[in-house]
C-alpha positions as CSV (number, residue, x, y, z in Angstrom):
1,X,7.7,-1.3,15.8
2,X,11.1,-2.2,13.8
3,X,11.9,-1.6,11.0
4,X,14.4,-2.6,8.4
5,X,15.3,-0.2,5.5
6,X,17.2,-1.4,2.1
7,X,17.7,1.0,-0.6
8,X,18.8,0.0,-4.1
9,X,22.9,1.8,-3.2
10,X,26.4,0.6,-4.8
11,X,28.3,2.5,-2.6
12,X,28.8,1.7,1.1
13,X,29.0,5.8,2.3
14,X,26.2,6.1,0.4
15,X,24.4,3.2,2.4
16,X,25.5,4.7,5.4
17,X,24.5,8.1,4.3
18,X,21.0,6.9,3.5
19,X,20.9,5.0,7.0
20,X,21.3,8.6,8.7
21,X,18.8,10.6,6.5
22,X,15.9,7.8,7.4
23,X,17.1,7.7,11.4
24,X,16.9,11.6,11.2
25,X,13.2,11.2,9.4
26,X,12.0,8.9,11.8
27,X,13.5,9.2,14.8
28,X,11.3,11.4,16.3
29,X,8.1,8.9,15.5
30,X,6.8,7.4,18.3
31,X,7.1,4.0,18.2
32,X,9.2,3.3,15.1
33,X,12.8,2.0,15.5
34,X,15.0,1.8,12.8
35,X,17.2,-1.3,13.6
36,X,19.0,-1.8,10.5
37,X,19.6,-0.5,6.8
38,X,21.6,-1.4,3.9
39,X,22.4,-0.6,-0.1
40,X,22.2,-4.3,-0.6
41,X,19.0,-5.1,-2.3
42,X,19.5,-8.5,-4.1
43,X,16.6,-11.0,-3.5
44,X,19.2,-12.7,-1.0
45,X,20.2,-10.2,0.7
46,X,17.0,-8.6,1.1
47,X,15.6,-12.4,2.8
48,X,18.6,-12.7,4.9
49,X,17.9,-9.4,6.9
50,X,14.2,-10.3,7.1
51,X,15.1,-13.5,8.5
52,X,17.9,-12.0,10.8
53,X,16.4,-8.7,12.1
54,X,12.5,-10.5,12.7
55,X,11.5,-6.3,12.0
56,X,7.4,-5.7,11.8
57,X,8.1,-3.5,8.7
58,X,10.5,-3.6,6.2
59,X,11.0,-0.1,4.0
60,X,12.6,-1.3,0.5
61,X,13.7,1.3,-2.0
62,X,14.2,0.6,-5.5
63,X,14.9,2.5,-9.0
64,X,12.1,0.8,-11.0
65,X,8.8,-1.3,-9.8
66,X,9.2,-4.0,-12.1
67,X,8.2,-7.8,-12.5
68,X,12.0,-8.7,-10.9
69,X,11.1,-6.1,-7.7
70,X,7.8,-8.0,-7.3
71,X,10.0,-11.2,-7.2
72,X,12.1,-10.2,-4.8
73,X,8.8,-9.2,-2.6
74,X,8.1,-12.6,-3.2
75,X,11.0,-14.1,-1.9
76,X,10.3,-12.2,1.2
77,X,7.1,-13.2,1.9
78,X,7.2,-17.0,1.1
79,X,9.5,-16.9,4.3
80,X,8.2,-14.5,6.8
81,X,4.5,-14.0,6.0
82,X,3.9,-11.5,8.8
83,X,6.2,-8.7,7.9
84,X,4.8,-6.2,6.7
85,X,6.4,-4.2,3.5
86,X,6.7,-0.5,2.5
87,X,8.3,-0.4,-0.8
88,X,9.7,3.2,-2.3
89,X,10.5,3.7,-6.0
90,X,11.1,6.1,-8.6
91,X,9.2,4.6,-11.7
92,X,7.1,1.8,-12.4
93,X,5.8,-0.7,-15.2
94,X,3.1,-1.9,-16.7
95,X,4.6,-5.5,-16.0
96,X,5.5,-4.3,-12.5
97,X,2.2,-3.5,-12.2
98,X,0.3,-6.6,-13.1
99,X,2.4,-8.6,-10.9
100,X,2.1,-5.7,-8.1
101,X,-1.7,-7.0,-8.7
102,X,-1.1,-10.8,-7.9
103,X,1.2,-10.0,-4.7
104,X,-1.5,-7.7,-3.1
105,X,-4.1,-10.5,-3.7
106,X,-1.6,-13.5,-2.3
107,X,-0.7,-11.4,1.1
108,X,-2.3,-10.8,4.1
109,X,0.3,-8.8,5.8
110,X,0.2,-5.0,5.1
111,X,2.0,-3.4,2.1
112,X,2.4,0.1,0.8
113,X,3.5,1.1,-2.3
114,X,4.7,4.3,-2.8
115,X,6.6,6.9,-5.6
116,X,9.2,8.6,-3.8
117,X,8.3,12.1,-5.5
118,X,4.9,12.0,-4.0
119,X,5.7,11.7,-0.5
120,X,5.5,15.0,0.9
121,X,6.0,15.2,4.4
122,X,8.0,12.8,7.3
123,X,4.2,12.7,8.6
124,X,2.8,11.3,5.7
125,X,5.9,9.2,5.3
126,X,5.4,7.6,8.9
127,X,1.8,7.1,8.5
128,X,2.2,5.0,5.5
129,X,4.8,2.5,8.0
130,X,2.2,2.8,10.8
131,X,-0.7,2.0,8.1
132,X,1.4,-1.1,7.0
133,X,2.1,-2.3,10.4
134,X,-1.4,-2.2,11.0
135,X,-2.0,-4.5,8.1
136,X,-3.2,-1.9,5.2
137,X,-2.7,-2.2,1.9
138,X,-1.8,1.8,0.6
139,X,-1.5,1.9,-3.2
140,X,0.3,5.9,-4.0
141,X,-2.7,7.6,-6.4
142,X,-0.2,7.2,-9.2
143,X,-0.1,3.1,-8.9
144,X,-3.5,2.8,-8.1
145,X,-4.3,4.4,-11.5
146,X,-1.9,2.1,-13.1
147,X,-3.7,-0.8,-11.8
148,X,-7.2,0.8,-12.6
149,X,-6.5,1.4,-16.2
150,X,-6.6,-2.5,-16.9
151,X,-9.6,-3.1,-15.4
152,X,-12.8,-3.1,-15.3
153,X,-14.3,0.6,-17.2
154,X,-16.7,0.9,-14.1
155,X,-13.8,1.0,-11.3
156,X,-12.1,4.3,-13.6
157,X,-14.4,6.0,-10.7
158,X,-11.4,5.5,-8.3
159,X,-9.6,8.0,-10.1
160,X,-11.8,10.2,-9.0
161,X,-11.8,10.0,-5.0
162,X,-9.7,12.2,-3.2
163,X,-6.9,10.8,-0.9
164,X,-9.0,10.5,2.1
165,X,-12.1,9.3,0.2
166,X,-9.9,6.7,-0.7
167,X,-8.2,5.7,2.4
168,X,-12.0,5.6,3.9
169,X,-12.9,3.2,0.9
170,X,-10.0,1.2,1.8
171,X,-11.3,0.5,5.4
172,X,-14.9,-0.2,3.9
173,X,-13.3,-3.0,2.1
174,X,-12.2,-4.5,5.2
175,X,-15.7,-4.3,6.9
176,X,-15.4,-1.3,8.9
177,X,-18.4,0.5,10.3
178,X,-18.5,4.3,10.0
179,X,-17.9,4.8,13.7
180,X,-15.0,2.4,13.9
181,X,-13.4,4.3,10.5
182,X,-14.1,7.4,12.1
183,X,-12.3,6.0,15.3
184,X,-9.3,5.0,13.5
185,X,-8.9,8.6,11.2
186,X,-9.4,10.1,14.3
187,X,-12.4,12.1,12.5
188,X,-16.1,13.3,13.1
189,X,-18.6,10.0,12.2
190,X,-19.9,12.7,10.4
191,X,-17.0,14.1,8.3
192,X,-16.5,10.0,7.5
193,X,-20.2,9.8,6.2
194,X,-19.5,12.5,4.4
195,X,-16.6,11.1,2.3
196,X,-18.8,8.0,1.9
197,X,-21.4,9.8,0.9
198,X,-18.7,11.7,-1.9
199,X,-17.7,8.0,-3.0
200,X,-21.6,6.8,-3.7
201,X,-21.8,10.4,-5.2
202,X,-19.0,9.7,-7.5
203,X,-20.2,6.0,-8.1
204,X,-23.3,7.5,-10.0
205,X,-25.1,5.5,-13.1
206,X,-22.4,2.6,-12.5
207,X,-24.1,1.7,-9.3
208,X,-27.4,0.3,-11.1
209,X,-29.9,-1.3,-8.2
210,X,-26.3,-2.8,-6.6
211,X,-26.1,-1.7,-2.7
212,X,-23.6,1.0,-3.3
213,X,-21.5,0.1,-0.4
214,X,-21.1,-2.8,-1.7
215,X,-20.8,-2.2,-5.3
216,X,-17.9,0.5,-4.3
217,X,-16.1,-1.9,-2.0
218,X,-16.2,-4.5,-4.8
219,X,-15.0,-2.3,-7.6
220,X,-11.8,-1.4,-5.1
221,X,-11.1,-4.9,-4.1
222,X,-10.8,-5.9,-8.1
223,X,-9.2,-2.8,-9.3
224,X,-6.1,-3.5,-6.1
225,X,-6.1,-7.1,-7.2
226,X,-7.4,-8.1,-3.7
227,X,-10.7,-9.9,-5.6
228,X,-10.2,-13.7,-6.4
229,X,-9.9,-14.8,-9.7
230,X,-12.8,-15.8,-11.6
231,X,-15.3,-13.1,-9.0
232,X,-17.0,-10.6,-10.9
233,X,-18.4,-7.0,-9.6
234,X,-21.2,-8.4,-11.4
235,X,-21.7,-11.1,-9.0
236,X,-23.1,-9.1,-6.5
237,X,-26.8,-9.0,-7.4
């Protein structure tokens, strides 16, 4: 896949110098190619390359996740619908966050949202531009409880799942069977019914005579935004 990488940067060396350190991170990844990067992050600037380098995955670093960095995902996305989006920031909002909630629900191309302090390893980093290639929406643990807080009191269960509980959720919400998950985390079917199993666990007394699978899948769809407007978890029955 390409990819694209703009990094909130005054200084040109700097640019450059941030160009090297993500070709020395990725480099190695099979199937990622890093075809252009830039300090340049005006909403202009930012559309231009998209609409010039055609990449699968644009990588987009910024200082603060704010209402303005959601516009300028916007501005992206009105024009090339199909590129997927893996933005890096320091720090986040609660306005950044509510509109962070009304992009993931108006896109249908993959997105991952990520604090740069909690990315650990290049691994990890690549997986989260493979996942978005792929058409994922990742949410960093840190976001996702920023979204969670203002919604419904049921979903607070989220908070509770463990990375990989929650990345299993995430392909329940898009109608995977255990087997195919399994296939695609490259896990035992049975260590994937076992993190399902965790999540229904976890779900408890807010599950009521709801189908749990469905109840969870619901709850993870409204608290990313990805629910339309006006559906409740209560709708269900």
């Amino acid at each position: 896949m390409e990819v694209v990488s703009y990094d909130k940067c005054n200084q040109h060396r700097q640019a450059l110098h941030r160009r090297e350190a993500y070709l020395a991170l990725l480099q190695d990844r099979p199937g990622i190619e890093l075809t252009g990067a830039s300090g340049d992050t005006a909403a202009d600037s930012l559309l231009a390359a998209a609409l010039g380098s055609k990449p699968q995955v644009m990588l987009l670093g910024f200082k603060t996740l704010d209402a303005t960095t959601v516009d300028r995902l916007h501005t992206i996305r009105e024009k090339c619908p199909n590129i997927a989006m893996v933005v890096l920031s320091a720090r986040y909002d609660v306005k950044g966050i509510k509109a962070l909630r009304e992009f993931s629900r108006a896109t249908s191309a993959g997105c991952a949202y990520l604090l740069k302090h909690t990315i650990d390893t290049v691994e990890q980093f690549a997986q989260m531009i493979y996942s978005a290639a792929d058409g994922r929406i990742i949410l960093d643990p840190v976001v996702m409880d920023g979204m969670i807080a203002s919604q419904d009191p049921n979903a607070a269960f989220l908070k509770e799942l463990t990375p990989r509980e929650m990345e299993t959720l995430s392909w329940m919400s898009k109608g995977y069977r255990n087997n195919t998950i399994a296939d695609v985390l490259c896990l035992e079917l049975k260590t994937v019914e076992r993190h399902i199993n965790n999540i229904y666990g976890k779900l408890g007394d807010r599950m009521g005579s709801r189908h749990a699978r469905v109840h969870a899948v619901m709850l993870y769809l409204k608290a990313t935004g990805l629910l339309p407007d006006g559906f409740s978890t209560d709708d269900q029955n």
